[in-house]
C-alpha positions, 0 to 999 in steps of 0.5 A: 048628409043625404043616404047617398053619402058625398055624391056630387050632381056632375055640375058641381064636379069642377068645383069639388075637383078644384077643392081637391087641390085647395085641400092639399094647399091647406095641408102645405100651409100648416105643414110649413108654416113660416116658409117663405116658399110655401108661402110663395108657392100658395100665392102663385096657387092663390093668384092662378087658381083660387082667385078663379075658382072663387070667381066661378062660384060668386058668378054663376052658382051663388046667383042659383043658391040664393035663392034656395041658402040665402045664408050659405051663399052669404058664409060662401061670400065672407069667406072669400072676402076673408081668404082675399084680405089673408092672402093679400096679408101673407103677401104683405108678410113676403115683402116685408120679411114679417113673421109668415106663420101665423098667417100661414096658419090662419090660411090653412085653417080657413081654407080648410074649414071654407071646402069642407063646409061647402062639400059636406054642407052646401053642395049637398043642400043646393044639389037637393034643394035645386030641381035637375033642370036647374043644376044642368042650366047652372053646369052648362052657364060654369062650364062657360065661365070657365071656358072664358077664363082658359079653364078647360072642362074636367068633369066627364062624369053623367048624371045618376 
């Protein structure tokens, strides 16, 4: 971990702030796992935020970090995949009246696990490995992304 702790290069603020909100949909899933509406609940999130959050990543900031962690971006990558076909199999769970649980569970762990690699591990190595000019350029082309998608900007914070 770099001496100054988490701090977070203010291009990547969307996205730690959105893995805020992944963090607590983990905790719900463990919390109540077997739960039709938590089960419901996650999905809506799944479908109205995840889904895009994952899309500004491998867009405009896996594109960056390749060229710095190349095996970071591909973990980054595969976990998606795998919150993707997890997803795709609670929903699956929902419909047929299945067993949620173990799904739930395995949600909320990989979920979990998935942001707090990227916040203590890549983040830091890609905000240290990249140059300032080259972390603004990658804010401003997310900024754009979300922007297009109907995501207003959220971070307001300066660099250092």
């Amino acid at each position: 971990m770099s001496p100054r702790g988490l701090f977070r290069a203010p291009a990547l603020v969307p996205l730690s702030r959105d893995h805020h909100e992944a963090l607590i949909q983990a905790l719900w899933l463990r919390r109540r796992a077997g739960e039709a509406p938590a089960a419901l609940a996650f999905l809506d999130f799944h479908r109205a935020e995840l889904e895009g959050h994952m899309a500004d990543e491998e867009d405009v900031v896996l594109p960056v970090a390749d060229a710095v962690d190349p095996s970071g971006s591909a973990r980054i990558r595969e976990e998606h995949a795998r919150l993707r076909a997890l997803a795709a199999a609670l929903q699956a769970a929902v419909g047929s009246g299945g067993d949620l649980a173990p799904t739930m569970e395995d949600l909320s762990r990989l979920l979990h696990d998935h942001v707090r690699y990227e916040e203590r591990e890549f983040f830091m190595a890609l905000q240290d490995a990249l140059p300032a000019d080259a972390l603004a350029a990658m804010g401003t082309a997310l900024e754009a992304h979300r922007e297009a998608r109907g995501v207003a900007a959220s971070c307001a914070i300066r660099p250092r």
